[in-house]
Kinemage of the C-alpha trace (Angstrom):
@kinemage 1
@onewidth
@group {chain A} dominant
@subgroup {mainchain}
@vectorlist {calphas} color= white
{ca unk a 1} P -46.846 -95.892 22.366
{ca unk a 2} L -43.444 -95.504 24.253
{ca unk a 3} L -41.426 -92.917 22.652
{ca unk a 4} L -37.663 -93.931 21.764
{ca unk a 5} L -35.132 -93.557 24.793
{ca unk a 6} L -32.562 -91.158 24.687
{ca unk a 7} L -29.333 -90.895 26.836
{ca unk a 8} L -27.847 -87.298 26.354
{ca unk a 9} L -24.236 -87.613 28.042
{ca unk a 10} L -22.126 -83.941 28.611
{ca unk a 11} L -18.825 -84.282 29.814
{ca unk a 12} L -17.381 -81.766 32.422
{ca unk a 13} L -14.108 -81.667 35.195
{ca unk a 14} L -15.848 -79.546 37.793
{ca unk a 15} L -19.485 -77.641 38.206
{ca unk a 16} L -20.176 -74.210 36.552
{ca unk a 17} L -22.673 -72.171 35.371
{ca unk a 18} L -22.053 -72.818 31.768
{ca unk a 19} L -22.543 -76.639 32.802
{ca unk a 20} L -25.886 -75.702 34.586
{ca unk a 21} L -26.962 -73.551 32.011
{ca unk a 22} L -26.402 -76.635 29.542
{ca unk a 23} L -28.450 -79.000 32.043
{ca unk a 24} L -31.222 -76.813 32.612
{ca unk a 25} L -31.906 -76.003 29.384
{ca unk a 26} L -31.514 -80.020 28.724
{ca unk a 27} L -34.903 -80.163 31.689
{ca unk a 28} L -36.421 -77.697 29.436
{ca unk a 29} L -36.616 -79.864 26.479
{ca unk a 30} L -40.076 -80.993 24.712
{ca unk a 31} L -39.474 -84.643 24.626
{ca unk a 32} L -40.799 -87.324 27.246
{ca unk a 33} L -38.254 -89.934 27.595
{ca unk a 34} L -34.668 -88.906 28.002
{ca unk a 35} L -31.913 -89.023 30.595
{ca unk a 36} L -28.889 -86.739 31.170
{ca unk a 37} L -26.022 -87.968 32.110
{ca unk a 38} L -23.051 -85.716 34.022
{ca unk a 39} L -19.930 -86.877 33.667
{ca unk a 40} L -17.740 -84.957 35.817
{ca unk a 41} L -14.264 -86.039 37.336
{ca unk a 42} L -14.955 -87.680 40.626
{ca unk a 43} L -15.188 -85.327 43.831
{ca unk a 44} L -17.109 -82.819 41.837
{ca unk a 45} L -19.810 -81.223 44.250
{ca unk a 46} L -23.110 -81.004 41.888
{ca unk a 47} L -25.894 -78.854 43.345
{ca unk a 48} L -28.995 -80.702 45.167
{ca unk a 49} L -31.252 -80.060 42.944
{ca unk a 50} L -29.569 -81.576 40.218
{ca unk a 51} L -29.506 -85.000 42.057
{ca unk a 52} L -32.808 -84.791 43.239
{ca unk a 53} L -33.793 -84.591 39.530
{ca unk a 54} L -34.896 -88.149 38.487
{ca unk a 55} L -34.072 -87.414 34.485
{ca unk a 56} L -30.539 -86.806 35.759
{ca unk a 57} L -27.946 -89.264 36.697
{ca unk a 58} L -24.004 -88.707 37.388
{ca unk a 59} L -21.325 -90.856 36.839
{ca unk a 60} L -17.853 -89.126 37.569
{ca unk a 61} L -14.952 -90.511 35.895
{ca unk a 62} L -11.401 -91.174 37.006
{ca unk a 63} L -9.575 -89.931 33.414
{ca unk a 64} L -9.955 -86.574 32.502
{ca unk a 65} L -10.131 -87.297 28.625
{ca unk a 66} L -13.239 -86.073 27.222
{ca unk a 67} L -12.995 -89.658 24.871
{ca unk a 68} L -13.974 -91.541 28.569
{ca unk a 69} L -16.322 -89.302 29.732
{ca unk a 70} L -18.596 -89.491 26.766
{ca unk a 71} L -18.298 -92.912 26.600
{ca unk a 72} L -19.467 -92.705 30.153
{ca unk a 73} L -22.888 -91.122 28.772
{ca unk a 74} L -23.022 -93.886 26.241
{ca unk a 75} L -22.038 -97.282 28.577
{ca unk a 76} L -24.194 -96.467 31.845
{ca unk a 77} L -27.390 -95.799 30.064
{ca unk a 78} L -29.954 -98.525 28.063
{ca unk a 79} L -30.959 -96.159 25.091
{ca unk a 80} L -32.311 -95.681 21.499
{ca unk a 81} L -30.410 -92.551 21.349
{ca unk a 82} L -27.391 -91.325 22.273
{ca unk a 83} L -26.848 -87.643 22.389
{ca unk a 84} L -23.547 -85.622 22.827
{ca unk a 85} L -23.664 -81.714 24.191
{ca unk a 86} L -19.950 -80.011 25.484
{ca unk a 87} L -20.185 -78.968 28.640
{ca unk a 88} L -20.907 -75.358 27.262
{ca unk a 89} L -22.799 -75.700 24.735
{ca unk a 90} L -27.306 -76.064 25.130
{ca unk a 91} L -30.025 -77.516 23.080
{ca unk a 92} L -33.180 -75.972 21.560
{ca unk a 93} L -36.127 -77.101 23.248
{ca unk a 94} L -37.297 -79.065 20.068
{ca unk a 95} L -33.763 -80.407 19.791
{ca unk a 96} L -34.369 -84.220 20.055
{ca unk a 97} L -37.895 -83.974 18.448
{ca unk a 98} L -35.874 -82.428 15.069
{ca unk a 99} L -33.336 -85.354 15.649
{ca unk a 100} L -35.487 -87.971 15.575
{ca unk a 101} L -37.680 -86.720 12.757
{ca unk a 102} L -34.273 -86.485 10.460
{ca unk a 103} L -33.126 -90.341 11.649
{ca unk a 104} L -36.691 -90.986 9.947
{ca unk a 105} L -35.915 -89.637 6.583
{ca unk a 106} L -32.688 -92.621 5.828
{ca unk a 107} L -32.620 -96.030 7.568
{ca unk a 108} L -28.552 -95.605 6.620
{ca unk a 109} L -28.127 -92.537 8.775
{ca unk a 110} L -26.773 -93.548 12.145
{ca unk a 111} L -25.656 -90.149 13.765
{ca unk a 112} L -27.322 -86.565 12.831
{ca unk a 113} L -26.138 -83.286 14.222
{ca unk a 114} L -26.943 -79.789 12.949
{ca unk a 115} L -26.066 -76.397 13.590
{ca unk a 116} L -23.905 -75.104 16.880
{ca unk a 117} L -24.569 -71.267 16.958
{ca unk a 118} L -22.776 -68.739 18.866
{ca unk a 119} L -25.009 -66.868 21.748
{ca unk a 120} L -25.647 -62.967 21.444
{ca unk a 121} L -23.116 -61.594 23.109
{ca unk a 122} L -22.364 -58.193 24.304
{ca unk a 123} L -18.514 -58.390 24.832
{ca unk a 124} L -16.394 -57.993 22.295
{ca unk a 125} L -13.936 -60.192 23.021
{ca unk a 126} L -16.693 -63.116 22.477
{ca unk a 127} L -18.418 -61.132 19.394
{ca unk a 128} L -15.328 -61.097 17.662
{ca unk a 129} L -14.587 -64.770 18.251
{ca unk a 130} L -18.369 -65.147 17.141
{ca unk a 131} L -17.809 -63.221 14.304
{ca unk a 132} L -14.460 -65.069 12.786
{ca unk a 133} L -15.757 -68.718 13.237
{ca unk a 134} L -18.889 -67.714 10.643
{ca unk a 135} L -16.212 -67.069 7.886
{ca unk a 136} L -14.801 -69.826 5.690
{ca unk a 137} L -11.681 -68.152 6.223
{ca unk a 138} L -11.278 -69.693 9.951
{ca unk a 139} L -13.642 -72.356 10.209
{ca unk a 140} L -12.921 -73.942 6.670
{ca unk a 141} L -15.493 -76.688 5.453
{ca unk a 142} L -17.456 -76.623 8.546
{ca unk a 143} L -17.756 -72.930 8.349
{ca unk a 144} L -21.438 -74.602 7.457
{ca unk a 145} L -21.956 -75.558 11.581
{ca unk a 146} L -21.672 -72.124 12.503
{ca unk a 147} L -24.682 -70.418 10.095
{ca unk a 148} L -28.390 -70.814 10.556
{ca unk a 149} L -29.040 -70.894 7.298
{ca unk a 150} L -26.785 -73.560 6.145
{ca unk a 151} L -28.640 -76.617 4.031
{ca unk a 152} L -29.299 -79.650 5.255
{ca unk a 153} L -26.811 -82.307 3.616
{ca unk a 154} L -24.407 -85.732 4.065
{ca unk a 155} L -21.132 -85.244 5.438
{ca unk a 156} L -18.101 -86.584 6.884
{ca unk a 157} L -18.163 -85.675 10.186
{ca unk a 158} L -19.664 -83.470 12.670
{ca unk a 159} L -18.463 -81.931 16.224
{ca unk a 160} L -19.924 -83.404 19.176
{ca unk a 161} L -21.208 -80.096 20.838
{ca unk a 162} L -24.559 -81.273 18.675
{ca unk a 163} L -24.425 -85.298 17.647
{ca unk a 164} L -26.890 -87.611 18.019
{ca unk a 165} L -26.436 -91.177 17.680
{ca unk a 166} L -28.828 -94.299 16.735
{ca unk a 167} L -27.519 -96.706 18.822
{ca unk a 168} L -26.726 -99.295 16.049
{ca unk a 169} L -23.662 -96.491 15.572
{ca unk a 170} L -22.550 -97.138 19.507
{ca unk a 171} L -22.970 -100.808 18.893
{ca unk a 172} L -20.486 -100.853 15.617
{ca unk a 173} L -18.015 -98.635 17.101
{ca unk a 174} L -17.951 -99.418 20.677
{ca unk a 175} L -17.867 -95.642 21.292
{ca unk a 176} L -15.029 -93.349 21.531
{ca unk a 177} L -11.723 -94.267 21.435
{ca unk a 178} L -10.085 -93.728 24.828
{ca unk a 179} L -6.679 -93.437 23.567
{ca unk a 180} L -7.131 -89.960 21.534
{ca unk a 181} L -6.664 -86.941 23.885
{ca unk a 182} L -8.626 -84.865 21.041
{ca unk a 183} L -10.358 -85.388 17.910
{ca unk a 184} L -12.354 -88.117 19.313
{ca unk a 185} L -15.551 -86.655 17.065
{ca unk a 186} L -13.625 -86.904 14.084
{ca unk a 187} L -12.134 -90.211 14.823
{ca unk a 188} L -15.762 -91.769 15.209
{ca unk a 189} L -17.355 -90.500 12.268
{ca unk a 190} L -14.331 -91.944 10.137
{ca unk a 191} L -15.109 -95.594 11.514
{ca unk a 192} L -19.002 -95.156 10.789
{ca unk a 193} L -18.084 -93.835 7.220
{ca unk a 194} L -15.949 -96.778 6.596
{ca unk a 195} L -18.289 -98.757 7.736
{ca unk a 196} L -20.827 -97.979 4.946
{ca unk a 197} L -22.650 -95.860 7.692
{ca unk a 198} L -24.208 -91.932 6.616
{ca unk a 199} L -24.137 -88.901 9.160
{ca unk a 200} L -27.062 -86.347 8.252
{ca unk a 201} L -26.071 -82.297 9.018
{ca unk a 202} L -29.984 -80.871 9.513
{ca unk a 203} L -30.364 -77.429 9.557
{ca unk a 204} L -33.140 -77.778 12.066
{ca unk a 205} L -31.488 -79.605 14.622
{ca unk a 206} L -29.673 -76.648 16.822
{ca unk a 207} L -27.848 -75.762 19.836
{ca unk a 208} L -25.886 -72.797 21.075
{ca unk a 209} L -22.357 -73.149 21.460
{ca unk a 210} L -20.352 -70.732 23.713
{ca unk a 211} L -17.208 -69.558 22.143
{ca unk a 212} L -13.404 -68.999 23.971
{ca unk a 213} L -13.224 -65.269 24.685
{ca unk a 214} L -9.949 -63.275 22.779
{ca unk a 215} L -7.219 -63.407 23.712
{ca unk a 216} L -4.953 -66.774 25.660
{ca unk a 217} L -8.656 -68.828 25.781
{ca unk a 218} L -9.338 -68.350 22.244
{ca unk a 219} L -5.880 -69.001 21.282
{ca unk a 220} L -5.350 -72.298 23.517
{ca unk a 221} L -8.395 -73.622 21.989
{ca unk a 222} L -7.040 -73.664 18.341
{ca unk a 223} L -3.837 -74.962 19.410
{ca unk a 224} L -5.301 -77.410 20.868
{ca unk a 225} L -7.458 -78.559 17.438
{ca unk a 226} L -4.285 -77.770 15.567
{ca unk a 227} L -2.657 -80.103 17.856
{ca unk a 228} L -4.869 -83.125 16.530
{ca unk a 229} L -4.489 -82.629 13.391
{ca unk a 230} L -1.194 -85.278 12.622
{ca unk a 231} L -3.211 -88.017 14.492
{ca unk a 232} L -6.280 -87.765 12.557
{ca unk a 233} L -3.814 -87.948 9.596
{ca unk a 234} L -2.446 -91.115 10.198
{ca unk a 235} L -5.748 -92.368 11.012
{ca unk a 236} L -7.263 -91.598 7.899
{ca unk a 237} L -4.972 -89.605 5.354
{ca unk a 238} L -6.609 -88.901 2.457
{ca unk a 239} L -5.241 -85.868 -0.159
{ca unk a 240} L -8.644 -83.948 0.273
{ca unk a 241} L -7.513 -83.986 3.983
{ca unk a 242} L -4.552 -82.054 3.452
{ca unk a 243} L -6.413 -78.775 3.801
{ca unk a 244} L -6.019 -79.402 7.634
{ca unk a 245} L -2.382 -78.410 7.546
{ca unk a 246} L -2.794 -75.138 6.398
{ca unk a 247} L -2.182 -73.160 9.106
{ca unk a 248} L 0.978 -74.923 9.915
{ca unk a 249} L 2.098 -74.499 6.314
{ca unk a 250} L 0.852 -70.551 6.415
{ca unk a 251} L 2.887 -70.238 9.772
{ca unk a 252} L 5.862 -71.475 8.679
{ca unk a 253} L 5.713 -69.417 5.400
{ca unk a 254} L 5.183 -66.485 7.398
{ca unk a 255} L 7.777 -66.687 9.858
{ca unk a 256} L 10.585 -67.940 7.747
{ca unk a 257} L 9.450 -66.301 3.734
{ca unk a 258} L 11.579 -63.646 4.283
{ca unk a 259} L 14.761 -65.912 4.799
{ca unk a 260} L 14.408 -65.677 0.535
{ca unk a 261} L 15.930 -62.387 0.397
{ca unk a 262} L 19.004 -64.386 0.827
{ca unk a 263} L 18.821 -65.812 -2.494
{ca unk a 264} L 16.462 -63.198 -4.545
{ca unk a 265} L 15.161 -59.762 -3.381
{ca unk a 266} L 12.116 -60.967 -5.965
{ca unk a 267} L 11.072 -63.493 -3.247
{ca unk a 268} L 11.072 -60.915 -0.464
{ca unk a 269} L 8.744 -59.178 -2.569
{ca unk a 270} L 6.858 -62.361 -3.125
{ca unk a 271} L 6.843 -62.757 0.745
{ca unk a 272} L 5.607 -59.189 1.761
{ca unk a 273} L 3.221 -59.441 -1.163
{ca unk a 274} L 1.219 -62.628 -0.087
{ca unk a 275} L 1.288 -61.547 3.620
{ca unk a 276} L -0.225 -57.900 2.185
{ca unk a 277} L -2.744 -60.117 0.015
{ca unk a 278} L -3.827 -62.475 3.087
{ca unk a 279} L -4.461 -59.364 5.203
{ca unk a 280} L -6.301 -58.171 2.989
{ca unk a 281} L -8.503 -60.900 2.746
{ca unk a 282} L -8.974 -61.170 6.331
{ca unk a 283} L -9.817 -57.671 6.398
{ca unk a 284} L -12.558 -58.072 4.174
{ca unk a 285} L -13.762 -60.941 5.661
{ca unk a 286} L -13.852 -58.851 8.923
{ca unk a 287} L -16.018 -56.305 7.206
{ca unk a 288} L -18.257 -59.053 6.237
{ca unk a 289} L -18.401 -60.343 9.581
{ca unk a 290} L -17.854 -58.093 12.563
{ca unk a 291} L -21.301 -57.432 14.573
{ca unk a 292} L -20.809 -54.027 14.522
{ca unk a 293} L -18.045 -51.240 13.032
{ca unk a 294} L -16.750 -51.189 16.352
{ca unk a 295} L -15.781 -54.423 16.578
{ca unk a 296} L -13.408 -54.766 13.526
{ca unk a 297} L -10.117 -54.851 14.976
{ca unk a 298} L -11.271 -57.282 16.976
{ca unk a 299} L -12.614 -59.265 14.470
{ca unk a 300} L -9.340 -58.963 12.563
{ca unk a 301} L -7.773 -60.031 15.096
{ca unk a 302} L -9.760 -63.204 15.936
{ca unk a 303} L -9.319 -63.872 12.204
{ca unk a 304} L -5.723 -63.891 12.328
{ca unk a 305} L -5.347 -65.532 15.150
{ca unk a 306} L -7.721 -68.371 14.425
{ca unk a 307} L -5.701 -69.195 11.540
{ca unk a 308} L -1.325 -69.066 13.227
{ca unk a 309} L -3.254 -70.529 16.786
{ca unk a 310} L -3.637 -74.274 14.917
{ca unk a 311} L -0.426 -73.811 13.445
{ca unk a 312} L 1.441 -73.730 16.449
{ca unk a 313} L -0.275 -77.025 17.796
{ca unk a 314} L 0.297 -78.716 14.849
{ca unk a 315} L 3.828 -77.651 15.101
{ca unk a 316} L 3.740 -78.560 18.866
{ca unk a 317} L 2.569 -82.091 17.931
{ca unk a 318} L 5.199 -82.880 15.555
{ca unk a 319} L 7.955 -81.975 17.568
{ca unk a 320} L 6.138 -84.076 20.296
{ca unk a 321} L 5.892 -80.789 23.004
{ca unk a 322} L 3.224 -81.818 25.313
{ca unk a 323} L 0.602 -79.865 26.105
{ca unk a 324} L -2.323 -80.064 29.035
{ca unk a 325} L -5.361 -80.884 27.470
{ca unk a 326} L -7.457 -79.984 30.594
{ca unk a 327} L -6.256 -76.627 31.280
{ca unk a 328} L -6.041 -75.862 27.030
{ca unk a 329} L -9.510 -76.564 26.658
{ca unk a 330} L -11.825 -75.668 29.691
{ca unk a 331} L -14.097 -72.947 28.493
{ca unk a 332} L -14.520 -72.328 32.394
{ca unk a 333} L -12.369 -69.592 34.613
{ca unk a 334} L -14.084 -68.764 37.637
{ca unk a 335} L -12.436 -65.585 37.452
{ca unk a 336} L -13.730 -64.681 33.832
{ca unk a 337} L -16.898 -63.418 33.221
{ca unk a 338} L -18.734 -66.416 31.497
{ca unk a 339} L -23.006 -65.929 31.436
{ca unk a 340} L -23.347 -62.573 32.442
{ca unk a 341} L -21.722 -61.137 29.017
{ca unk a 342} L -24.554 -62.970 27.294
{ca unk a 343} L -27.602 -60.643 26.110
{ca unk a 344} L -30.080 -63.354 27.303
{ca unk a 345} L -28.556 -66.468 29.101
{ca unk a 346} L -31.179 -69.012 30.645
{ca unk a 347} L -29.118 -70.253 33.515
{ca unk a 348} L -32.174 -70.676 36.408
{ca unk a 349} L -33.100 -73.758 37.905
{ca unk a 350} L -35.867 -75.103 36.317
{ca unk a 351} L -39.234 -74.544 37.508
């Protein structure tokens, strides 16, 4: 008996070695019937053995929004399954067997994702990064996507550096919309949900997910995510939503609390006193965190920054300051040290 189809799409501008490590590691996978499909912009030069590969088809793409080149992946491909990878982040080799399995467990369920887990590293710029994102205290309700041991549950959305799709969900939503510049995982599991649709988190479905290094990388990515964060409102405010605004709320509070010495030295005391108590609890959760003792200012650093970074590009999208998505949010820099600070990174061609 055939096994179900799957179309695994990773979108990309130009070839690297985090997209090759992704790829090969794709060719390493335990499952029979699956295709990958690149979709870079168009003139990228992708190695010959890549092409020769017949599990591997390209399809470059004339916009640069990630929103068109995963729906790329989904369009030019007859599948069961759709599967979504960034460009720098790689599956387990059981990854699609785990997928399917869950899909099994709830005819309802109609996209499934799972864990995206941050490579040993031996930097410290990434270890600290590593280090922050595992803590409630930057990553927020999702902090869950960045633990191994997190439980296997329903939720409301999921990142698509590790989502699956049955393609009844393609069919309903006619993939991603082309119009958002970010938050196009977001925007997709909203129209699922609403459409009486359920997307599984298993615990058991995993990839790694390389993080931005500290300092301008790390920082450009959460402005970036900040800077989505009024158009997902508008697409679908609810009050338990509001959380997302946090950091622009804590920024402004921060830079402008201690205009209230004006009016009462009581609420410059206020001020200094909440910006004393948030410290503190970043500090601690830097304890809890950091890899090793070593890496605590670091940590407390990443910490700090991953909370003002999304406030800024919230800020930046309300006043309507533009920002270059491409440039933001490549987790590329051919002058940056990308693989080779990992402890153990697969990035050969494939036997």
């Amino acid at each position: 008996m055939d096994r179900p189809r799957i179309c695994i799409g990773i979108p990309f501008t130009t070839w690297n070695p985090l997209v090759e490590e992704s790829v090969t590691h794709c060719l390493r996978l335990n499952y029979p019937n699956f295709v990958v499909v690149l979709a870079p912009n168009q003139g990228a030069n992708i190695p010959e053995w890549i092409t020769r590969d017949d599990r591997v088809k390209v399809r470059p793409t004339v916009s640069h929004r990630i929103s068109a080149k995963r729906n790329a992946g989904l369009f030019t491909e007859d599948a069961d399954y759709y599967g979504c990878l960034d460009s720098d982040s790689y599956p387990q080799e059981d990854w699609l067997e785990r997928a399917l399995e869950t899909f099994q467990t709830d005819d309802d369920i109609v996209a499934v994702g799972g864990p995206n887990l941050s490579p040993s590293y031996e930097t410290v710029e990434k270890r600290a990064v590593a280090a922050s994102l595992r803590s409630v205290f930057v990553t927020g309700p999702r902090v869950f996507t960045k633990r191994s041991d997190s439980a296997t549950r329903y939720v409301e959305d999921l990142q698509t550096c590790n989502l699956i799709f049955d393609s009844r969900a393609i069919s309903f939503t006619r993939g991603f919309d082309e119009a958002l510049p970010t938050g196009e995982d977001t925007d997709i599991c909203h129209r699922l949900r609403k459409g009486g649709f359920k997307i599984l988190f298993s615990k058991d479905v995993v990839v790694h997910h390389h993080n931005r290094p500290l300092w301008s990388p790390y920082i450009q990515q959460k402005i970036v995510f900040g800077y989505a964060v009024p158009g997902c409102l508008r697409r679908k405010f609810e009050v338990k939503h509001l959380f997302m605004l946090l950091p622009f709320l804590f920024l402004i509070y921060a830079t402008t609390g201690w205009l209230g010495a004006i009016f009462s030295p009581w609420l410059l005391l206020l001020w200094v006193s909440t910006l004393c108590l948030y410290l503190g609890i970043a500090l601690l959760e830097s304890f809890r965190f950091a890899a090793m003792p070593a890496d605590l200012p670091h940590t407390l650093a990443a910490m700090v920054l991953g909370n003002i970074s999304p406030g800024i590009g919230t800020a930046m999208a309300l006043l309507d300051i533009p920002i270059h998505f491409q440039s933001f949010y490549v987790n590329y820099h051919p002058n940056h040290r990308q693989l080779g600070d990992t402890k153990s990174a697969a990035n050969d061609q494939p036997a």
